[in-house]
N, C-alpha and C positions, 0 to 999 in steps of 0.2 A: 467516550471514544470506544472506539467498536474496532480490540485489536483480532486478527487473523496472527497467528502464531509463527514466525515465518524461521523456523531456528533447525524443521526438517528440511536440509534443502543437499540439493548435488552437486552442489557449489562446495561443502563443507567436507574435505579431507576425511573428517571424523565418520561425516554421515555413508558417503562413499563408501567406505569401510567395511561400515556394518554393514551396511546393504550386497556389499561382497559375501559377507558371511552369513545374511539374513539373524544379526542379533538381533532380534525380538525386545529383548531385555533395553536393551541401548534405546529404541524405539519407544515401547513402552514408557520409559521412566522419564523421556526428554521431553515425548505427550503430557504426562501430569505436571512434570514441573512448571510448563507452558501455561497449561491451565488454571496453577498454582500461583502463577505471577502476575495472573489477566489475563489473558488470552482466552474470547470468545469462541474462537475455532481454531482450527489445526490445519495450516496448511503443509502441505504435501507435493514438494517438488522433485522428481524422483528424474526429471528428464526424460528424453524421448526413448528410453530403453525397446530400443528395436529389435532386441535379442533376447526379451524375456517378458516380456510387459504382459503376455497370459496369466502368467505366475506368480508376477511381484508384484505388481499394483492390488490384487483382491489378498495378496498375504499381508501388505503393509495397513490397508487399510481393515484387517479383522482383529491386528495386532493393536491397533491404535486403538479401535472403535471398541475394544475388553476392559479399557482403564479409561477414558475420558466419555463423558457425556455432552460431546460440543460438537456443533457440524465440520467436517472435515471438507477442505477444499482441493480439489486434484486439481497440482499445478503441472500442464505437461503441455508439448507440441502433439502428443500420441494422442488423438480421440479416440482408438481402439482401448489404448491402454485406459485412459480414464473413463470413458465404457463398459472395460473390466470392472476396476473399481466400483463404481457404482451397482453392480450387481451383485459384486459382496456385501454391500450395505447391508446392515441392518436397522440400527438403531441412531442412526446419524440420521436418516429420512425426516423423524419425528422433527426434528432443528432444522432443517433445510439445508442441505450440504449446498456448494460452491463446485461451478467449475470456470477455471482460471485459466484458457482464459480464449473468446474471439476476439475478432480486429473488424474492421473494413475490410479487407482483403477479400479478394472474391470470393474462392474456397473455404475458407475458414469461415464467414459470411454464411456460405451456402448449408456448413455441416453441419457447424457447434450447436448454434440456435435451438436446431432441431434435438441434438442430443439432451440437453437443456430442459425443454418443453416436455421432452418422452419419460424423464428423470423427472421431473418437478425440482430442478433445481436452479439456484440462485447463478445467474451469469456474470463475471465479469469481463466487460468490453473493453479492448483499449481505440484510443485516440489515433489508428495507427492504420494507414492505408498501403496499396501497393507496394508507391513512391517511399514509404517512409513516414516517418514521425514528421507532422510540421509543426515549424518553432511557435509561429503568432498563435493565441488564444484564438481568434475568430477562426482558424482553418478548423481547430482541434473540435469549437464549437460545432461548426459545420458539418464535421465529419457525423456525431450526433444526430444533429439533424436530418443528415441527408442519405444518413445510411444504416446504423445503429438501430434507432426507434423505427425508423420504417421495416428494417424488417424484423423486428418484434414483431409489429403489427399485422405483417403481412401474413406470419405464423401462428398470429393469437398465443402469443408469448407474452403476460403481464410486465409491463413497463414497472412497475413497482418491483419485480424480482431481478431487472436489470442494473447493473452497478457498474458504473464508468469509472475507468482509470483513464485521468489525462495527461497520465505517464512522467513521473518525476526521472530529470535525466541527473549526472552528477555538476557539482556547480564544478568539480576539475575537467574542464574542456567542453563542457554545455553551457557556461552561466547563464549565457543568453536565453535558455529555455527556463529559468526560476522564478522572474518575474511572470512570466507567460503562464505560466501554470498558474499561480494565483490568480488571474484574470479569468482563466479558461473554471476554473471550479468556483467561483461567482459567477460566471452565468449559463454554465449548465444548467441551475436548477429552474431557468428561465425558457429552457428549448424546448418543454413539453409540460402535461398536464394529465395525469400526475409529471412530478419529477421522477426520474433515476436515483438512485443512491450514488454519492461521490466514495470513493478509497483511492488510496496509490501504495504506492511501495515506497515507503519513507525513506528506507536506508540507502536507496539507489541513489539520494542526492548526496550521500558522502565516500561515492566508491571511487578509487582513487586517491582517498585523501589519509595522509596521515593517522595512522590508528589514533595519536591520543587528543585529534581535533574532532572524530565521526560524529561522539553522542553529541554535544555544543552543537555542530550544524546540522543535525538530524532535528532537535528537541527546537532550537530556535526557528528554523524551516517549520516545523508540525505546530508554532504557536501562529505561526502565519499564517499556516495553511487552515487552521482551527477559524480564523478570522473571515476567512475567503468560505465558512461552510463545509469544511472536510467533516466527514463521518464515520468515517471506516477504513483500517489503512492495516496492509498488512505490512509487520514492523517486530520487534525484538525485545519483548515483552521482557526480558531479563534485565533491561536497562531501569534502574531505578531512576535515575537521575529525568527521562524523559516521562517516567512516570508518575514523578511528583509534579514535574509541570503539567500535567494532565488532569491531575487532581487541584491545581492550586486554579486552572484555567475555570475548570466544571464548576471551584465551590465558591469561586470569586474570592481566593485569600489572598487579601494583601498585607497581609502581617509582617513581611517582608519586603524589604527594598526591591532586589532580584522577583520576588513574586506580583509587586507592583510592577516592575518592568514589564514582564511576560504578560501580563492582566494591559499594559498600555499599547504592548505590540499589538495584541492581538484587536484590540479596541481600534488602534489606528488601520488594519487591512478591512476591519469590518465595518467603518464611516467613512471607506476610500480617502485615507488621509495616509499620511508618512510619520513614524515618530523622529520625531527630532532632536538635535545634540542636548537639548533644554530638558529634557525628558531624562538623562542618563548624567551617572553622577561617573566623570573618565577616571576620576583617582578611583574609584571600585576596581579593579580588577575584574572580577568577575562579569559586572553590567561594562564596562570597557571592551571586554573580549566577546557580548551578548550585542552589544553596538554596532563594533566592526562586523562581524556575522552577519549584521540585517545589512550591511551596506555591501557584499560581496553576494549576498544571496539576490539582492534589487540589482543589480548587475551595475552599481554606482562607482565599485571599486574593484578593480580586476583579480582574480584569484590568483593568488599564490601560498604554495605550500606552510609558508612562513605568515602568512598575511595577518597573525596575532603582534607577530611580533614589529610588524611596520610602524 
Protein backbone atom coordinates (compact mmCIF):
# COMPACT_ATOMS: atom_id res chain seq x y z
CA UNK A 1 0.00 0.00 0.00
CA UNK A 2 1.28 3.26 -1.28
CA UNK A 3 0.69 5.58 1.84
CA UNK A 4 0.86 9.63 1.06
CA UNK A 5 1.66 11.13 4.39
CA UNK A 6 -1.29 13.22 5.29
CA UNK A 7 -0.30 14.45 9.16
CA UNK A 8 0.92 18.03 7.46
CA UNK A 9 -2.38 19.47 7.22
CA UNK A 10 -4.31 23.02 8.12
CA UNK A 11 -6.84 21.24 9.61
CA UNK A 12 -4.29 20.49 12.59
CA UNK A 13 -4.15 23.23 15.45
CA UNK A 14 -0.55 22.16 15.75
CA UNK A 15 0.33 22.67 12.23
CA UNK A 16 -1.50 25.99 12.01
CA UNK A 17 0.82 27.19 14.44
CA UNK A 18 3.83 26.54 13.09
CA UNK A 19 3.04 27.78 9.90
CA UNK A 20 2.15 31.15 11.73
CA UNK A 21 5.67 31.13 12.89
CA UNK A 22 7.17 29.39 9.95
CA UNK A 23 8.85 26.62 12.45
CA UNK A 24 11.06 24.89 10.03
CA UNK A 25 11.98 22.59 12.77
CA UNK A 26 8.30 21.38 13.50
CA UNK A 27 7.96 20.77 9.65
CA UNK A 28 11.11 19.19 9.16
CA UNK A 29 11.00 16.49 12.04
CA UNK A 30 7.09 15.70 11.31
CA UNK A 31 8.43 15.08 7.34
CA UNK A 32 10.93 12.32 8.66
CA UNK A 33 9.00 10.90 11.18
CA UNK A 34 6.16 10.35 8.36
CA UNK A 35 8.74 8.81 6.34
CA UNK A 36 9.84 6.85 9.31
CA UNK A 37 6.60 5.19 9.74
CA UNK A 38 5.84 4.53 5.87
CA UNK A 39 4.92 7.09 4.23
CA UNK A 40 5.73 7.13 0.54
CA UNK A 41 5.34 10.82 0.07
CA UNK A 42 4.48 13.94 1.94
CA UNK A 43 1.47 15.44 1.53
CA UNK A 44 1.14 19.16 1.93
CA UNK A 45 -2.08 20.74 2.87
CA UNK A 46 -1.40 24.21 3.70
CA UNK A 47 -4.95 25.60 2.34
CA UNK A 48 -5.91 28.17 -0.08
CA UNK A 49 -3.46 30.72 1.76
CA UNK A 50 -4.58 33.78 -0.27
CA UNK A 51 -2.39 36.12 1.68
CA UNK A 52 0.88 34.61 1.24
CA UNK A 53 1.07 31.57 -0.87
CA UNK A 54 4.22 33.45 -2.96
CA UNK A 55 6.14 32.79 0.24
CA UNK A 56 4.95 29.84 1.88
CA UNK A 57 4.17 27.25 -0.29
CA UNK A 58 8.19 27.25 -2.04
CA UNK A 59 9.46 27.79 1.89
CA UNK A 60 7.49 24.69 3.07
CA UNK A 61 8.35 22.80 0.40
CA UNK A 62 12.43 23.45 0.46
CA UNK A 63 11.99 22.93 4.16
CA UNK A 64 10.66 19.51 3.70
CA UNK A 65 12.27 18.53 0.43
CA UNK A 66 16.24 19.07 2.96
CA UNK A 67 15.25 15.99 5.04
CA UNK A 68 13.10 13.53 3.17
CA UNK A 69 13.79 11.97 -0.18
CA UNK A 70 9.85 11.09 -1.06
CA UNK A 71 7.68 13.14 -3.67
CA UNK A 72 5.79 15.82 -2.02
CA UNK A 73 2.06 16.28 -2.89
CA UNK A 74 0.68 19.93 -2.84
CA UNK A 75 -2.61 19.69 -1.39
CA UNK A 76 -4.42 23.26 -2.10
CA UNK A 77 -7.56 25.01 -3.83
CA UNK A 78 -4.46 27.80 -4.85
CA UNK A 79 -3.07 26.58 -8.22
CA UNK A 80 -0.92 29.76 -7.98
CA UNK A 81 0.21 28.67 -4.66
CA UNK A 82 0.98 25.03 -5.62
CA UNK A 83 2.66 26.47 -8.88
CA UNK A 84 4.81 28.27 -6.53
CA UNK A 85 5.71 25.15 -4.92
CA UNK A 86 6.65 23.41 -7.72
CA UNK A 87 9.10 25.74 -8.81
CA UNK A 88 10.86 25.41 -5.57
CA UNK A 89 11.29 21.75 -6.25
CA UNK A 90 14.23 20.27 -6.46
CA UNK A 91 14.81 16.90 -5.78
CA UNK A 92 11.24 15.79 -5.40
CA UNK A 93 11.05 15.79 -9.49
CA UNK A 94 13.48 12.81 -9.49
CA UNK A 95 10.00 10.71 -7.41
CA UNK A 96 7.39 12.41 -9.26
CA UNK A 97 5.59 14.98 -6.88
CA UNK A 98 1.63 15.04 -6.70
CA UNK A 99 -0.71 17.65 -7.27
CA UNK A 100 -3.97 17.15 -5.15
CA UNK A 101 -6.09 17.85 -6.44
CA UNK A 102 -8.72 18.55 -9.87
CA UNK A 103 -12.40 17.55 -10.07
CA UNK A 104 -14.89 17.65 -13.16
CA UNK A 105 -15.78 20.99 -12.40
CA UNK A 106 -15.23 23.18 -15.23
CA UNK A 107 -12.49 25.49 -14.19
CA UNK A 108 -10.50 23.20 -12.26
CA UNK A 109 -10.95 20.79 -15.39
CA UNK A 110 -9.79 23.54 -17.68
CA UNK A 111 -6.43 24.73 -15.21
CA UNK A 112 -5.03 21.87 -13.04
CA UNK A 113 -4.42 19.37 -15.93
CA UNK A 114 -2.35 21.65 -17.58
CA UNK A 115 -0.41 22.67 -14.61
CA UNK A 116 0.11 18.94 -14.15
CA UNK A 117 1.38 18.15 -17.77
CA UNK A 118 3.85 21.61 -17.61
CA UNK A 119 5.28 20.02 -14.12
CA UNK A 120 5.52 16.32 -15.01
CA UNK A 121 3.62 15.63 -12.18
CA UNK A 122 1.29 12.96 -10.84
CA UNK A 123 -2.51 14.21 -10.65
CA UNK A 124 -5.00 13.30 -8.43
CA UNK A 125 -8.75 13.59 -9.64
CA UNK A 126 -11.67 13.60 -7.72
CA UNK A 127 -15.03 11.93 -8.47
CA UNK A 128 -16.67 15.46 -7.96
CA UNK A 129 -18.62 17.59 -10.45
CA UNK A 130 -20.28 21.02 -10.48
CA UNK A 131 -23.57 19.43 -8.69
CA UNK A 132 -21.55 17.70 -6.10
CA UNK A 133 -20.23 14.41 -5.02
CA UNK A 134 -22.79 11.55 -6.49
CA UNK A 135 -23.61 8.79 -4.05
CA UNK A 136 -24.22 5.68 -6.85
CA UNK A 137 -20.77 4.21 -8.05
CA UNK A 138 -21.97 4.28 -11.80
CA UNK A 139 -22.29 8.33 -11.51
CA UNK A 140 -18.73 8.49 -9.85
CA UNK A 141 -17.71 5.92 -12.66
CA UNK A 142 -19.09 8.04 -15.25
CA UNK A 143 -17.76 10.97 -14.12
CA UNK A 144 -14.17 9.18 -15.19
CA UNK A 145 -15.32 8.35 -18.20
CA UNK A 146 -16.81 11.12 -19.45
CA UNK A 147 -14.70 13.77 -18.11
CA UNK A 148 -11.51 12.95 -16.29
CA UNK A 149 -9.73 10.60 -19.01
CA UNK A 150 -10.99 12.51 -21.69
CA UNK A 151 -9.41 15.35 -20.88
CA UNK A 152 -6.18 13.69 -20.16
CA UNK A 153 -6.22 12.89 -23.48
CA UNK A 154 -7.21 15.70 -24.99
CA UNK A 155 -3.94 17.33 -23.36
CA UNK A 156 -1.75 14.39 -23.96
CA UNK A 157 -1.64 14.09 -20.17
CA UNK A 158 -0.46 10.18 -19.50
CA UNK A 159 -3.46 8.15 -18.09
CA UNK A 160 -1.03 6.12 -16.17
CA UNK A 161 0.04 9.52 -14.03
CA UNK A 162 -3.67 10.05 -13.28
CA UNK A 163 -4.97 8.85 -9.82
CA UNK A 164 -8.60 8.93 -9.03
CA UNK A 165 -10.00 9.60 -5.74
CA UNK A 166 -13.73 8.39 -5.66
CA UNK A 167 -13.82 10.34 -2.42
CA UNK A 168 -14.41 8.44 0.98
CA UNK A 169 -17.26 10.50 2.78
CA UNK A 170 -17.73 9.87 6.70
CA UNK A 171 -19.93 6.76 7.63
CA UNK A 172 -21.39 9.78 10.47
CA UNK A 173 -24.05 11.12 8.18
CA UNK A 174 -22.97 9.68 4.61
CA UNK A 175 -23.21 6.00 5.24
CA UNK A 176 -24.94 5.54 2.19
CA UNK A 177 -21.75 6.68 0.18
CA UNK A 178 -19.49 3.45 1.91
CA UNK A 179 -20.87 0.71 0.14
CA UNK A 180 -20.78 2.97 -3.14
CA UNK A 181 -17.24 3.62 -2.92
CA UNK A 182 -16.35 0.14 -2.93
CA UNK A 183 -18.22 -0.67 -6.11
CA UNK A 184 -17.05 2.57 -7.75
CA UNK A 185 -12.98 1.48 -7.10
CA UNK A 186 -13.81 -2.05 -8.58
CA UNK A 187 -14.77 -0.72 -11.62
CA UNK A 188 -12.73 2.16 -12.27
CA UNK A 189 -9.98 0.01 -13.31
CA UNK A 190 -12.36 -1.20 -16.07
CA UNK A 191 -13.10 2.60 -17.68
CA UNK A 192 -9.98 2.68 -19.59
CA UNK A 193 -6.85 1.08 -20.86
CA UNK A 194 -4.35 1.58 -19.41
CA UNK A 195 -6.10 2.03 -15.83
CA UNK A 196 -5.74 5.16 -13.45
CA UNK A 197 -4.35 4.64 -10.16
CA UNK A 198 -7.11 4.34 -7.29
CA UNK A 199 -6.16 6.46 -3.66
CA UNK A 200 -8.72 8.07 -1.29
CA UNK A 201 -8.50 9.72 1.93
CA UNK A 202 -9.00 7.00 4.27
CA UNK A 203 -9.45 9.04 7.44
CA UNK A 204 -12.32 11.02 6.02
CA UNK A 205 -14.59 7.90 6.56
CA UNK A 206 -14.18 8.33 10.44
CA UNK A 207 -14.58 12.27 10.87
CA UNK A 208 -17.12 12.83 12.93
CA UNK A 209 -16.73 9.84 14.87
CA UNK A 210 -15.77 9.30 18.30
CA UNK A 211 -11.95 9.52 18.77
CA UNK A 212 -11.42 6.12 20.32
CA UNK A 213 -13.70 4.19 17.46
CA UNK A 214 -11.62 6.30 14.09
CA UNK A 215 -8.61 3.69 13.76
CA UNK A 216 -11.30 0.38 13.97
CA UNK A 217 -13.29 2.10 11.20
CA UNK A 218 -10.43 3.58 9.26
CA UNK A 219 -8.33 0.08 9.22
CA UNK A 220 -11.63 -2.22 8.73
CA UNK A 221 -12.87 0.30 5.74
CA UNK A 222 -9.02 0.12 4.14
CA UNK A 223 -9.29 -3.94 4.41
CA UNK A 224 -12.37 -3.45 2.22
CA UNK A 225 -11.24 -1.10 0.30
CA UNK A 226 -7.80 -3.33 -0.23
CA UNK A 227 -10.44 -5.96 -1.70
CA UNK A 228 -12.41 -3.48 -4.06
CA UNK A 229 -8.41 -2.76 -5.60
CA UNK A 230 -7.34 0.29 -3.49
CA UNK A 231 -3.62 1.38 -4.15
CA UNK A 232 -2.72 4.34 -2.67
CA UNK A 233 -4.45 6.40 -0.09
CA UNK A 234 -3.39 9.19 1.63
CA UNK A 235 -3.90 8.31 5.43
CA UNK A 236 -1.94 8.57 8.89
CA UNK A 237 0.96 6.55 8.79
CA UNK A 238 1.38 6.99 12.66
CA UNK A 239 -1.28 4.59 13.06
CA UNK A 240 0.13 1.21 13.90
CA UNK A 241 -2.71 -0.62 14.37
CA UNK A 242 -3.89 0.07 10.56
CA UNK A 243 -0.43 -0.87 9.71
CA UNK A 244 -0.22 -4.16 10.89
CA UNK A 245 -3.33 -4.82 8.86
CA UNK A 246 -1.56 -3.80 5.89
CA UNK A 247 1.23 -6.01 6.41
CA UNK A 248 -0.74 -8.95 7.57
CA UNK A 249 -3.16 -8.23 4.20
CA UNK A 250 0.14 -7.96 1.80
CA UNK A 251 1.94 -11.07 3.38
CA UNK A 252 -1.25 -13.19 3.74
CA UNK A 253 -0.70 -13.93 7.73
CA UNK A 254 -3.10 -15.72 9.23
CA UNK A 255 -1.48 -16.81 12.21
CA UNK A 256 -4.03 -14.99 13.97
CA UNK A 257 -7.70 -15.15 14.38
CA UNK A 258 -8.32 -11.32 13.92
CA UNK A 259 -5.65 -11.55 10.94
CA UNK A 260 -7.76 -14.37 9.51
CA UNK A 261 -10.61 -12.18 9.70
CA UNK A 262 -9.14 -9.18 7.95
CA UNK A 263 -7.49 -11.81 5.25
CA UNK A 264 -11.66 -13.11 4.97
CA UNK A 265 -13.00 -9.57 4.60
CA UNK A 266 -10.91 -8.58 2.19
CA UNK A 267 -11.15 -12.07 0.24
CA UNK A 268 -15.10 -11.65 0.50
CA UNK A 269 -15.15 -7.69 -1.40
CA UNK A 270 -12.70 -9.07 -3.81
CA UNK A 271 -15.00 -12.54 -5.04
CA UNK A 272 -18.00 -9.94 -4.68
CA UNK A 273 -19.43 -11.94 -1.82
CA UNK A 274 -20.30 -10.78 1.90
CA UNK A 275 -18.56 -12.14 5.09
CA UNK A 276 -20.90 -13.71 7.14
CA UNK A 277 -21.77 -14.15 10.92
CA UNK A 278 -20.33 -17.93 10.33
CA UNK A 279 -17.05 -16.29 9.61
CA UNK A 280 -16.65 -14.38 13.01
CA UNK A 281 -16.21 -15.87 16.37
CA UNK A 282 -19.10 -12.82 18.45
CA UNK A 283 -17.61 -13.92 22.01
CA UNK A 284 -14.17 -12.20 20.46
CA UNK A 285 -14.47 -8.88 21.34
CA UNK A 286 -12.15 -7.67 19.13
CA UNK A 287 -13.60 -9.81 15.65
CA UNK A 288 -17.23 -8.66 17.30
CA UNK A 289 -16.44 -4.99 17.22
CA UNK A 290 -14.49 -5.88 13.32
CA UNK A 291 -18.20 -7.55 12.57
CA UNK A 292 -20.41 -4.74 13.47
CA UNK A 293 -17.95 -2.12 11.63
CA UNK A 294 -18.36 -4.13 8.31
CA UNK A 295 -22.07 -4.04 8.99
CA UNK A 296 -22.45 -0.21 9.59
CA UNK A 297 -19.73 0.61 6.79
CA UNK A 298 -22.27 -1.84 4.05
CA UNK A 299 -24.77 0.57 5.13
CA UNK A 300 -26.83 -2.88 6.78
CA UNK A 301 -26.99 -1.17 10.17
CA UNK A 302 -27.36 2.45 10.80
CA UNK A 303 -24.50 4.46 12.46
CA UNK A 304 -24.45 5.52 15.63
CA UNK A 305 -22.02 6.88 17.97
CA UNK A 306 -22.40 3.89 20.35
CA UNK A 307 -23.07 1.32 17.54
CA UNK A 308 -20.10 -0.96 19.36
CA UNK A 309 -21.95 -1.17 22.12
CA UNK A 310 -25.59 -2.11 20.46
Amino acid sequence: MYIIGENIHIISPRVKEALKNRDAEFFMDLAVRQVEAGAKAIDLNLGPRKSDWEEVFPWIVSKVEAVVDVPLCLDSTNLLGIEAGLKAMNKSFKNQPFINSTSAEPERLAQVPLVAKKYNTKLIALTMTKSGIPVAAEERVNIVIEHLVPRMIEIDFPVNDLVVDPLVLTVSGCQQYCPELIEALRTIPYSWEPSPMLSVGLSNVSNSVPQENRSLINRVYLAMLMGAGLQMMIADPFDKEQNEVIRILETRDDSTLVGGLYLKLMDSIANMEELTQDDVDIQDPEQNAIWKTVQVLLNKVIYADGYLDL
